[in-house]
C-alpha positions in Angstrom: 153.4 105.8 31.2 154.0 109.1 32.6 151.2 111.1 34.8 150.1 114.5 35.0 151.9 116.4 38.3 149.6 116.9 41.6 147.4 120.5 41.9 149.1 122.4 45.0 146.7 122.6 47.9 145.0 126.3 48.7 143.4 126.6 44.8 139.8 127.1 44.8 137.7 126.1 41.8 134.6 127.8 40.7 132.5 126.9 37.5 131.0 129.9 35.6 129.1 129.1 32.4 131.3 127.5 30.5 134.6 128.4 31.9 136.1 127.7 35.5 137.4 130.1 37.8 140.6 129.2 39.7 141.4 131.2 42.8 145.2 130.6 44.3 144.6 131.3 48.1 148.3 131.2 48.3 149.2 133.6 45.6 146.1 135.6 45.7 145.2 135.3 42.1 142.5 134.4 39.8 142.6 132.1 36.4 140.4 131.5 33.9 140.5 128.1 32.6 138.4 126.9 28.9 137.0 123.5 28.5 140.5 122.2 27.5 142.3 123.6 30.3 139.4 123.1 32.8 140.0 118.5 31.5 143.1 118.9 31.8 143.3 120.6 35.5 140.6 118.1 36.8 143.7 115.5 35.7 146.1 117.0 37.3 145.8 114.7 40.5 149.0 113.1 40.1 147.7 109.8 39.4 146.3 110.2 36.1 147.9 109.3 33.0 148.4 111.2 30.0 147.3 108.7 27.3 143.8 108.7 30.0 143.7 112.4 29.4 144.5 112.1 25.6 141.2 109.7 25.7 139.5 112.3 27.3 140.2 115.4 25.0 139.7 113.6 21.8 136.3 111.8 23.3 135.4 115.4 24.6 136.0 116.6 21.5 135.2 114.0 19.2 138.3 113.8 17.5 140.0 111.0 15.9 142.1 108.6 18.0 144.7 109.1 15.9 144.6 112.7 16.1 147.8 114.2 18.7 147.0 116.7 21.2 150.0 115.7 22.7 151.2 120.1 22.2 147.7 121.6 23.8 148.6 119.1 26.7 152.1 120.1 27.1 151.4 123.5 26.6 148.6 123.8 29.4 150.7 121.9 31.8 153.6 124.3 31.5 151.2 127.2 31.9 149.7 125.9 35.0 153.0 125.1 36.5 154.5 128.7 35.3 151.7 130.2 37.6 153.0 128.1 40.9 149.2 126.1 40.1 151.1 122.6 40.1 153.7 120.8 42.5 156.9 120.4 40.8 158.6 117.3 42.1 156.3 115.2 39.5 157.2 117.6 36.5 155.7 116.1 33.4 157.2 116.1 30.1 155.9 114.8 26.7 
């Protein structure tokens, strides 16, 4: 089973209310991240699998097992690795 790339070092998190703040040291930018994103970043360790992160969202989320989130995954993942947030050499694809 396939896991989720690594973060890049030099990104700073922050939790505000119910969102979290990410600050690229590197880039010198600032992203907002929702509950969904937020799960799916604290994954992004380059160990984790994506069915464990699957389990997560629908648990979070209390959704059925059988339900696919399998395109909100995909979808965050490319946005975090469109913004240089992710290392590339363990590109994930669904």
């Amino acid at each position: 089973m396939q896991t989720l790339p690594k973060q890049k070092s030099g990104i700073l998190r922050r939790k505000i209310g119910n969102e979290a703040m990410l600050y690229d040291t590197n880039q010198e930018t600032v992203h907002i991240l929702n509950l969904t994103a937020e799960i799916v970043w604290d994954c992004c360790d380059g160990t984790t699998r994506l069915d464990e992160v699957e389990r997560k969202l629908k648990s979070t989320y209390k959704l059925s097992f059988d339900h696919d989130v399998k395109k909100d995954l995909e979808k965050i993942i490319t946005d975090f690795s469109n913004l240089g947030l992710l290392h590339n050499e363990n590109k994930c694809t669904l």
